[in-house]
N, C-alpha and C positions, 0 to 999 in steps of 0.2 A: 463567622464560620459558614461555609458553605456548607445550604442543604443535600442533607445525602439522596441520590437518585437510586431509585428503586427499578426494577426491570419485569413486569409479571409476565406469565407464559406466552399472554396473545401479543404483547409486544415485541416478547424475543421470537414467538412465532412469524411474525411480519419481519424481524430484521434478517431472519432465514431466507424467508422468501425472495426479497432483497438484496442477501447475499449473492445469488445463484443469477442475477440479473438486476440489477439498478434501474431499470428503464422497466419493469415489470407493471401493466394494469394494474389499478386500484381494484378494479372491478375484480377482475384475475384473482387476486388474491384474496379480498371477501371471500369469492364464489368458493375460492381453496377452503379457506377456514372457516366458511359456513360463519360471519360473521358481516355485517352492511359496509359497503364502499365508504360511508362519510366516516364509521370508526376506522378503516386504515387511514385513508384522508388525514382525519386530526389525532390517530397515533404517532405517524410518520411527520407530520409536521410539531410535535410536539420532542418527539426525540430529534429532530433537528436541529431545532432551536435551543434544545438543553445542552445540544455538543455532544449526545449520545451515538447519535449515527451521523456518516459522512457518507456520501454516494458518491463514488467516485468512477472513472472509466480506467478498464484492465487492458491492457495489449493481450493479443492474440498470436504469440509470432507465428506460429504454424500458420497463421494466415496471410505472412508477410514474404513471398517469396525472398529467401537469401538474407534474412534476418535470422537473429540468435541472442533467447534471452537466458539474461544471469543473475542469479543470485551473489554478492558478496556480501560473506562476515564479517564482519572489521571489530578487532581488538585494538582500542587506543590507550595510549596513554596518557589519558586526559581526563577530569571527568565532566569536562564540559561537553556533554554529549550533543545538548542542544545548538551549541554553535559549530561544531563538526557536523551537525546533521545536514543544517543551513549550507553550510559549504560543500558538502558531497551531491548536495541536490542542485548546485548550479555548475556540475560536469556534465560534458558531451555526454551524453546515452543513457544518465542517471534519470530513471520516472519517477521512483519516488525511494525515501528513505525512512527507518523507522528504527527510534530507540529500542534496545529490546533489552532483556535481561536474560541472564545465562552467560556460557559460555563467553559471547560475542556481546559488545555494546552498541553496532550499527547494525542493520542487515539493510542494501541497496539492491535496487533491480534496475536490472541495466539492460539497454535494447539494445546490441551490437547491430553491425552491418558488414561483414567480411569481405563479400566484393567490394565493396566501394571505401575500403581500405579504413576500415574501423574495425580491426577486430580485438578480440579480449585482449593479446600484446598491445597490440594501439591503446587501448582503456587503459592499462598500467602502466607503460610510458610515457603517455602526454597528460594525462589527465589525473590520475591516483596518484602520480608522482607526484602533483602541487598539494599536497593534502601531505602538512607533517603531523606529527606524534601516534600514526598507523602503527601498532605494535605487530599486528598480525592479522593473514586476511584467507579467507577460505572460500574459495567460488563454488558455483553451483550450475551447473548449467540444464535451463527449463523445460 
């Protein structure tokens, strides 16, 4: 049985920090939490290595002249959510994909491109369309 992981305030205070910028000073954030660089140092390397946190990089489209990001829900029916995930994440425009619970069993975030003839029609024509057992799907756009 896997041991259970525990999360205390100055760790979930560091994955805040985190949050809000992935490429954030160590220093930076001691100095924020009033707390020494080497403890973020080997908090952050310690929730790495457990699979607690993941740093990852976020598109910006607003920064993307002529680009357009989306949210979709995807309701399947299948409950292999894990290998529909797999496959939704190797679509044109798809960044990333994540099981979720509720409503919806996918949510994917999609970087459109309208000028250059990818837009959200293009996404569900050439691309969602290879993706069977989609029961239902709810966009979002960011």
């Amino acid at each position: 049985m896997a041991e259970s992981l525990k999360i205390d305030s100055t760790s979930l205070a560091i994955i805040k920090q985190l949050h809000g910028d992935g490429r954030k000073p160590y220093s930076v954030i001691a100095e924020e939490l009033s707390i020494t660089e080497n403890t973020v140092r080997s908090r952050v390397y310690k929730l790495l290595n457990d699979g607690v946190l993941d740093i990852t990089g976020r598109v910006n489209p607003d920064a993307l002249t002529g680009h357009q990001m989306i949210l979709a829900a995807l309701k399947m029916s299948t409950v292999e959510l894990g290998a529909k995930a797999e496959e939704l994440s190797r679509l044109r425009g798809v960044i990333s994909v994540r099981v979720v619970t509720g409503r919806y069993d996918l949510l994917a975030y999609v970087l459109l491109h309208p000028d250059a003839d990818f837009s959200l029609l293009d996404f569900f024509s050439t691309e969602l369309s290879r993706i069977d057992k989609i029961q239902d799907i709810e966009t979002f756009v960011v």
